[in-house]
C-alpha positions as CSV (number, residue, x, y, z in Angstrom):
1,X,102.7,94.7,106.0
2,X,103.7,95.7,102.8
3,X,105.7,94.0,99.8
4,X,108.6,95.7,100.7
5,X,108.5,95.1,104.4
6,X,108.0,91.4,104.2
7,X,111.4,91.6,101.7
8,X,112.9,93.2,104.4
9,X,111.8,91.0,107.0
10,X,113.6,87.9,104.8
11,X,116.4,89.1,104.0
12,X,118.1,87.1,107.0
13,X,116.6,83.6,105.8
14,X,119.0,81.1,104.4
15,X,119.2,77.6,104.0
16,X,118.5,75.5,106.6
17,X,115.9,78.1,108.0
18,X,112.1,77.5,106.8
19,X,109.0,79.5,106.6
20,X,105.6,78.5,107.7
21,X,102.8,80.3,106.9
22,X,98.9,79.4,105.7
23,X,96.4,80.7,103.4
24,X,95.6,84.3,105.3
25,X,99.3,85.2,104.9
26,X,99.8,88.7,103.0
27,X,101.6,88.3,100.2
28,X,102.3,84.2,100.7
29,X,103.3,84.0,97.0
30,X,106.4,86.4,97.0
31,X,107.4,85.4,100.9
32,X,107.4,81.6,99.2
33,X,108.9,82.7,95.9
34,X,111.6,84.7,98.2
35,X,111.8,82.1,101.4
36,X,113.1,79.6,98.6
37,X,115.2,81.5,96.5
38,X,117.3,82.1,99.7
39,X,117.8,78.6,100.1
40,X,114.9,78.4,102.9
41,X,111.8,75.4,103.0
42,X,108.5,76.5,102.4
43,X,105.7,74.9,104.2
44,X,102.2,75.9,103.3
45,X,98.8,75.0,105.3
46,X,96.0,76.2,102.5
47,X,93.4,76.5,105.4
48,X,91.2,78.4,104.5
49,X,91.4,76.6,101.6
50,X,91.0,79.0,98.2
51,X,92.2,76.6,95.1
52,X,93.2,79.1,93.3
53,X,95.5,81.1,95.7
54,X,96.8,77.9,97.1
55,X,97.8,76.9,93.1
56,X,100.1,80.2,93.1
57,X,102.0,78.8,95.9
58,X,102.3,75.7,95.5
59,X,105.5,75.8,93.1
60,X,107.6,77.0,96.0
61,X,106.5,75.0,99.0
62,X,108.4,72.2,100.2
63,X,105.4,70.6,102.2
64,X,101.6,71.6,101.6
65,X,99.4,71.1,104.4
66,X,95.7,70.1,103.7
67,X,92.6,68.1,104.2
68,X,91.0,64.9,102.2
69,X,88.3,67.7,100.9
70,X,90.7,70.8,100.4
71,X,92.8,68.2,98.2
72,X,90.3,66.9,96.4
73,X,89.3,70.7,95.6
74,X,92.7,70.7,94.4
């Protein structure tokens, strides 16, 4: 799925609605940045944890989803 697709696919989210997704998502940091923008909750399991893909996402996710070791990588 491209950039562009996924934008399409979100343009129906609004508040209320939430997006769950984890780390093997394509392009998790726009379909956060966007999910939120529209009013949306972002809920983000960073399985299989990558620190520093999780840290891109992390400023538009409502509730991060994670193990003791995964948040100690953190």
């Amino acid at each position: 799925m491209s950039e562009a697709q996924l934008t399409q696919w979100l343009l129906p989210v609004r508040e209320g609605d939430w997006l769950v997704m984890q780390n093997e998502t394509a392009h998790q940091r726009h379909a956060a940045r966007l999910a939120r923008s529209q009013g949306a909750r972002v809920v983000y399991s960073a399985a299989p944890f990558e620190a520093k893909v999780a840290v891109e996402v992390l400023p538009f996710v409502n509730i991060l989803c994670m193990n003791e070791q995964e948040a100690k990588a953190l």
